[in-house]
VEXDREN-2710 file (C-alpha; in Angstrom, 1 decimal):
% VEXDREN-2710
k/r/px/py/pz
1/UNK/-93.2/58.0/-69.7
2/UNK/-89.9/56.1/-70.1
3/UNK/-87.3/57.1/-67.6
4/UNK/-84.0/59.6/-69.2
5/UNK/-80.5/57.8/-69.4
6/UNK/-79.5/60.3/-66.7
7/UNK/-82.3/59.3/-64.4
8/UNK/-81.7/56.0/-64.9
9/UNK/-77.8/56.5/-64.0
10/UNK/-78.2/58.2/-61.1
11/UNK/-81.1/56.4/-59.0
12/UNK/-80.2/53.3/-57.0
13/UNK/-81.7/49.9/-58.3
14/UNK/-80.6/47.2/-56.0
15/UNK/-81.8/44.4/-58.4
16/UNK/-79.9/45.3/-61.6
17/UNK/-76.2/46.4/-60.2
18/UNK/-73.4/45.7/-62.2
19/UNK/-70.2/44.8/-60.8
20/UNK/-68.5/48.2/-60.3
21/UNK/-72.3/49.5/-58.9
22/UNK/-71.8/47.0/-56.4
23/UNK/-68.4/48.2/-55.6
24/UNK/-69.6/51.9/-55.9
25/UNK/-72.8/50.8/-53.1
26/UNK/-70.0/48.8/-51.1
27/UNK/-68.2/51.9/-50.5
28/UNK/-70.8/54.2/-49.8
29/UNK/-71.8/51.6/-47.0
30/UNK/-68.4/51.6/-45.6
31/UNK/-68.8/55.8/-45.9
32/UNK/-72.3/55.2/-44.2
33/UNK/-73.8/56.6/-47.1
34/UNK/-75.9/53.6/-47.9
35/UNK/-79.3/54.8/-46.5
36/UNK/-78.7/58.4/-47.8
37/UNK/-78.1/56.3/-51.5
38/UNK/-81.3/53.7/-50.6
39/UNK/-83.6/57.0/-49.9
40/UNK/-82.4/59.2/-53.0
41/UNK/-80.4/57.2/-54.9
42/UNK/-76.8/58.4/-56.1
43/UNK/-77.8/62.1/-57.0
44/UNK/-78.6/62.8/-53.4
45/UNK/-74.8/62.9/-52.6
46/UNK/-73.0/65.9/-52.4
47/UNK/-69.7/66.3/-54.6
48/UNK/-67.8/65.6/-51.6
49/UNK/-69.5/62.6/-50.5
50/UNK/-69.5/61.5/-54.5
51/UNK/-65.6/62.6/-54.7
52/UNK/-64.5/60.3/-51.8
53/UNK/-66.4/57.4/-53.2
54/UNK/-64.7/57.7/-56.3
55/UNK/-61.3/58.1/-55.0
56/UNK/-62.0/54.9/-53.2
57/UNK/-63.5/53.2/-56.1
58/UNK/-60.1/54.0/-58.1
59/UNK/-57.9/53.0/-55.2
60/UNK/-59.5/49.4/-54.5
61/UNK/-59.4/49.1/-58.3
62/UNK/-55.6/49.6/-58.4
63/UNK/-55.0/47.2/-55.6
64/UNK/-57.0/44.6/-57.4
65/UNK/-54.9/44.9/-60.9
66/UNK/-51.8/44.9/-58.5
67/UNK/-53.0/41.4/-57.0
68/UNK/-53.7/40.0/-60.0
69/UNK/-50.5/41.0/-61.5
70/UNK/-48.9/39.2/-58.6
END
């Protein structure tokens, strides 16, 4: 049976990351949250955990336009 879009979303899949997944992972090692991601992928996060990794996602994003701006 094929896997949903929603599974496929939320497991981890070190092999095919894109470039903000490899941000997203990045982060969640800097959290140490990168064995908790590794054992049950992204959905294994509480909102918390997922909250923080997106406010840091959004941060480092804006101080990356910002450098290449300068």
């Amino acid at each position: 049976m094929p896997k949903s879009k929603k599974s496929e979303k939320n497991s981890f899949d070190p092999e095919n990351m894109k470039p903000e997944d490899v941000l997203k992972f990045e982060i969640a090692t800097e959290l140490g949250l990168a064995d908790k991601v590794i054992a049950g992928g992204w959905r294994s996060l509480t909102a918390k955990e997922s909250g923080r990794i997106g406010g840091l996602m959004t941060k480092k994003k804006k101080e990356l336009q910002k450098e290449a701006m300068n």
